[in-house]
C-alpha positions, 0 to 999 in steps of 0.5 A: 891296799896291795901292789904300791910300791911304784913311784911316780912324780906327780903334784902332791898337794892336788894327787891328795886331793884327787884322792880323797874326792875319790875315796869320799865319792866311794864312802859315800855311794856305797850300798849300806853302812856297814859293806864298804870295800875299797880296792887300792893298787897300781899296775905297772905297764910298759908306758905308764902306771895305772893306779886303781881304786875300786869299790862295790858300792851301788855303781853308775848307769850305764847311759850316765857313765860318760857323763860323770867328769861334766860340770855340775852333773849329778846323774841318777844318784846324786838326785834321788838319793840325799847324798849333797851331791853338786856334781863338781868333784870329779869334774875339779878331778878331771881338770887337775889330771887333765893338768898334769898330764895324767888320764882319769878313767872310770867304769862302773856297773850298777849296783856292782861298784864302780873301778877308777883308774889314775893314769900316770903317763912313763915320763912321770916316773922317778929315773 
């Protein structure tokens, strides 16, 4: 974790949330036990803050990408791997984001990790 010292005013309890659906997605898709890495930080730019979270586990296809926010979607690597996937996580992230006025972003490369990205609009921050 590096570069947090930004403060945005958001929804606490459901930031946590989000978060953790985040980071328990990240634990539980990456390539074996012992090499998870998880990249925590936030970019300040000129009308919002983008918080970043980033891993290098085994990533997302590429035809599966625009998918993964959909109900009940699980994509190749929740079928085929015995992860208990339900495809609800991110879909219940997306809502609450969408909610709160924030943006939900996503990019991944299979088999090279997957970057999500929290967008916090500018009228979000402490004055």
């Amino acid at each position: 974790m590096h570069d947090l010292e930004i403060q945005v005013n958001t929804d606490s309890k459901w930031i946590v949330f989000i978060l953790n659906q985040i980071l328990q997605n990240c634990s539980k898709y990456r390539k074996t036990e012992s090499d998870l890495e998880i990249e925590i930080f936030a970019k300040q730019g000129k009308e919002q803050v983008i918080l970043y979270v980033k891993d290098n586990g085994i990533g997302i296809r590429k035809g599966e990408i625009t998918r993964v926010f959909e109900k009940g979607f699980t994509g190749t690597n929740g079928r085929l791997s015995n992860k208990k996937s339900t495809g609800i996580g991110l879909y219940l992230c997306k809502k609450l984001c969408d909610k709160l006025g924030m943006a939900l972003e996503l990019n991944s490369e299979q088999e090279e990790g997957t970057e999500v990205r929290l967008v916090f609009p500018q009228g979000s921050l402490y004055c």
